[in-house]
C-alpha positions as CSV (number, residue, x, y, z in Angstrom):
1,X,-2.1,-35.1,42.1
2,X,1.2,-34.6,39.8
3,X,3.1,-32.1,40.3
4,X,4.6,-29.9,37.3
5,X,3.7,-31.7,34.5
6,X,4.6,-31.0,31.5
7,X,3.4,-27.9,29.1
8,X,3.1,-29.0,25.3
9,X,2.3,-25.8,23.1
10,X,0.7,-25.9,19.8
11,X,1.0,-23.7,17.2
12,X,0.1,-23.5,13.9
13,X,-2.8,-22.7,11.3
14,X,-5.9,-20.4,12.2
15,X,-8.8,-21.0,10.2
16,X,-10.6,-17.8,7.6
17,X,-13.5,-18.4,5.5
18,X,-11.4,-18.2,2.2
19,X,-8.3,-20.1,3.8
20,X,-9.9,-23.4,4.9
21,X,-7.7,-26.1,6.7
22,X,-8.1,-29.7,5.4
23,X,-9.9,-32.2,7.0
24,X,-6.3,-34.1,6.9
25,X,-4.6,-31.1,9.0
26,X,-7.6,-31.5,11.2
27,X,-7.4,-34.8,11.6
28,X,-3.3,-34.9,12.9
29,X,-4.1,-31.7,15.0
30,X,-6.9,-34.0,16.5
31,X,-5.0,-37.1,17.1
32,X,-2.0,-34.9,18.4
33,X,-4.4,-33.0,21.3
34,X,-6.0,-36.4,21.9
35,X,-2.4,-37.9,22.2
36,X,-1.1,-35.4,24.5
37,X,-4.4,-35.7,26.7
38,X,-3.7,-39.7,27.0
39,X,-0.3,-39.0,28.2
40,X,-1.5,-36.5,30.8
41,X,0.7,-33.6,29.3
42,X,-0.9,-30.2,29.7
43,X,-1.8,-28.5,25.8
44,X,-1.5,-25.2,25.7
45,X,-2.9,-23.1,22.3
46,X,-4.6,-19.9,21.4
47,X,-7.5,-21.0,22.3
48,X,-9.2,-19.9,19.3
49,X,-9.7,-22.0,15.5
50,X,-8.2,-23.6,12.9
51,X,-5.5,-26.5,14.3
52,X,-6.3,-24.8,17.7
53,X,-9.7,-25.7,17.6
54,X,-9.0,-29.4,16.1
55,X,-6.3,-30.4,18.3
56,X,-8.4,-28.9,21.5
57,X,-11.6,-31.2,20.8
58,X,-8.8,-34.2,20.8
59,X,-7.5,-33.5,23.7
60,X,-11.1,-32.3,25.4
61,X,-12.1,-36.3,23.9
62,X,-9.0,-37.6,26.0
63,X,-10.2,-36.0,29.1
64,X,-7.3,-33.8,29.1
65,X,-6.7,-30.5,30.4
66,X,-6.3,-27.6,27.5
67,X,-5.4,-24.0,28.3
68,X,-6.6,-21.4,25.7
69,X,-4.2,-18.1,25.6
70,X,-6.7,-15.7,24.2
71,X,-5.8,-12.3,22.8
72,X,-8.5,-10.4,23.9
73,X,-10.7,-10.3,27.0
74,X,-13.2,-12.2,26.1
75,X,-13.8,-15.6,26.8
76,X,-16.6,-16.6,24.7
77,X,-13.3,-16.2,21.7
78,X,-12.5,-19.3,22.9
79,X,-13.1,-22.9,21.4
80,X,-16.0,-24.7,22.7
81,X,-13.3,-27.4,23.9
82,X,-10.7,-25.4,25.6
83,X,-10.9,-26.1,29.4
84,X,-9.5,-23.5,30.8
85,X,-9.7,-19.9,29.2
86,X,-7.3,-17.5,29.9
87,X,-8.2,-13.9,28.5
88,X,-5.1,-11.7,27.7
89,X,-6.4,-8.5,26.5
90,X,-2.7,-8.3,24.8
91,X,-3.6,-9.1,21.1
92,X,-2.4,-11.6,19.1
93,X,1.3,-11.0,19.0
94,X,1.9,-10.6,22.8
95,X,-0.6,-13.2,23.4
96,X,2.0,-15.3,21.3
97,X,4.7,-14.4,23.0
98,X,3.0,-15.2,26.4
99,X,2.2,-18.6,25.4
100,X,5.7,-19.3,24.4
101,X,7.2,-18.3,27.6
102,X,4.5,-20.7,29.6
103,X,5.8,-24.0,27.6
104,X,8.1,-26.5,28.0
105,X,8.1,-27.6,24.3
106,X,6.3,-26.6,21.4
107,X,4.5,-28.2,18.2
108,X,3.8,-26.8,14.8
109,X,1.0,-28.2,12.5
110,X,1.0,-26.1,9.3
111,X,1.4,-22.3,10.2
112,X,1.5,-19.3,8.6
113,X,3.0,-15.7,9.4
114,X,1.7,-15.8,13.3
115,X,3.0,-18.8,13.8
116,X,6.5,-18.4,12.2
117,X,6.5,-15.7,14.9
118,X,5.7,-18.3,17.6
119,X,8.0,-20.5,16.1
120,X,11.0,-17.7,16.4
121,X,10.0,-16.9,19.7
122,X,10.2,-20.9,20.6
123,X,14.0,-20.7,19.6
124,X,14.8,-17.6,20.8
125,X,13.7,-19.0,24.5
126,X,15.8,-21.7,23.9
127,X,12.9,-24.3,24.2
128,X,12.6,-27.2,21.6
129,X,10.3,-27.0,18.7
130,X,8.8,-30.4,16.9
131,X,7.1,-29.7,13.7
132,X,4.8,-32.1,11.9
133,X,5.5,-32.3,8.7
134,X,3.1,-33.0,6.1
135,X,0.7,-30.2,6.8
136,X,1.2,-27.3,4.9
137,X,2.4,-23.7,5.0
138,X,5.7,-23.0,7.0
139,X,5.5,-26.5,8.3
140,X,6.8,-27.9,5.1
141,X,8.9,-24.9,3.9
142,X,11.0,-24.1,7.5
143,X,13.4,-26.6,6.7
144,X,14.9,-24.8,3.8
145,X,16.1,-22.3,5.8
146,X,17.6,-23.7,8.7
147,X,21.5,-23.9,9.6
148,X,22.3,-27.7,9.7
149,X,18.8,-28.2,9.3
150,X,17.8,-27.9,13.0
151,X,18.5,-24.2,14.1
152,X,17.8,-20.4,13.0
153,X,21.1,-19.4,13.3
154,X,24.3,-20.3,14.7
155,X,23.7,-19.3,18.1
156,X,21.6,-22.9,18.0
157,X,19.6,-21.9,21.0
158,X,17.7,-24.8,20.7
159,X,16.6,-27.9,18.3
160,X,13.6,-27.8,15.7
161,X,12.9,-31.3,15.1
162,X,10.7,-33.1,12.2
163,X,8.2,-35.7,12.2
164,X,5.7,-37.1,10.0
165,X,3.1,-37.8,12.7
166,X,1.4,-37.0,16.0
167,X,2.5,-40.3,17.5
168,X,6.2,-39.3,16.3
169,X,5.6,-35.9,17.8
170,X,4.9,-37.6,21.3
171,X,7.6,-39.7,21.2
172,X,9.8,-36.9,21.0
173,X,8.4,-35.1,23.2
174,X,9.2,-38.0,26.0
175,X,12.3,-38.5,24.1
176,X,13.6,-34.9,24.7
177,X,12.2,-34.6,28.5
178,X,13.2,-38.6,29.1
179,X,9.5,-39.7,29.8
180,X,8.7,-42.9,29.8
């Protein structure tokens, strides 16, 4: 068996009753877990809905192994496709935080306030961030705000990339680690 391989995080849009995610979201957070499954990565999430739901049935498809960082202490507030639940009982925001610190890289697919928190705590870690572009909320709004358009300030702690594509989002993945 491998040894240390690597720890992809996802981030990014939870799904309410009067917000739903577009089958289009669902689909790239699908192909993205599914992608990340085929290239024997590790997917980490929170376990729970929206992007985190989609791109955990991709990877679940794949055969791959997804961890689920729950909030609570409850594993039935997992995804039916997360492989490994992993109850917290630290609530969302520490939950976050957790997940962050478990990584190697993280990707954003859409994303709203929780996830702009995830996404700050990716940089402040110094870990590299890839967002897919093309999917809504803070995932096509970041940009505006960043120094040199890659970092949150000028420490530049680390690089926040942009793609347009799960496939692209691999590829830098095994770009930034030098996987072949």
């Amino acid at each position: 068996m491998e040894r240390n391989k690597l720890r992809v995080g996802l981030i990014g849009t939870s799904e309410r009753p009067n917000e739903p995610i577009s089958d289009e979201v669902k689909r790239i957070a699908y192909r993205f877990g599914y992608l990340v499954g085929i290239e024997g990565f590790i997917l980490f999430t929170g376990g729970r809905d929206g992007v985190m739901e989609a791109c955990c049935h991709g990877n679940f498809d794949a055969h791959g192994i997804n961890v689920g960082i729950l909030p609570s202490n409850s594993v039935s507030e997992a995804n039916p496709y997360v492989t490994i639940p992993i109850t917290t009982g630290l609530g969302m925001d520490f939950r976050s935080i957790l997940m962050i610190h478990t990584t190697d890289v993280t990707v954003m697919i859409g994303g709203k306030i929780g996830t702009l928190l995830e996404l700050v705590s990716t940089y402040q870690n110094g870990k590299p961030a890839i967002i897919i572009k093309g999917t809504g909320d803070f995932a096509d709004s970041i940009d505006r705000i960043l120094i040199d358009g890659r970092y949150f300030d000028s420490r530049k702690n680390a690089e926040i990339y942009f793609v347009n594509s799960p496939e692209e989002a691999i590829e830098k993945i095994k770009d930034i680690f030098k996987i072949k």
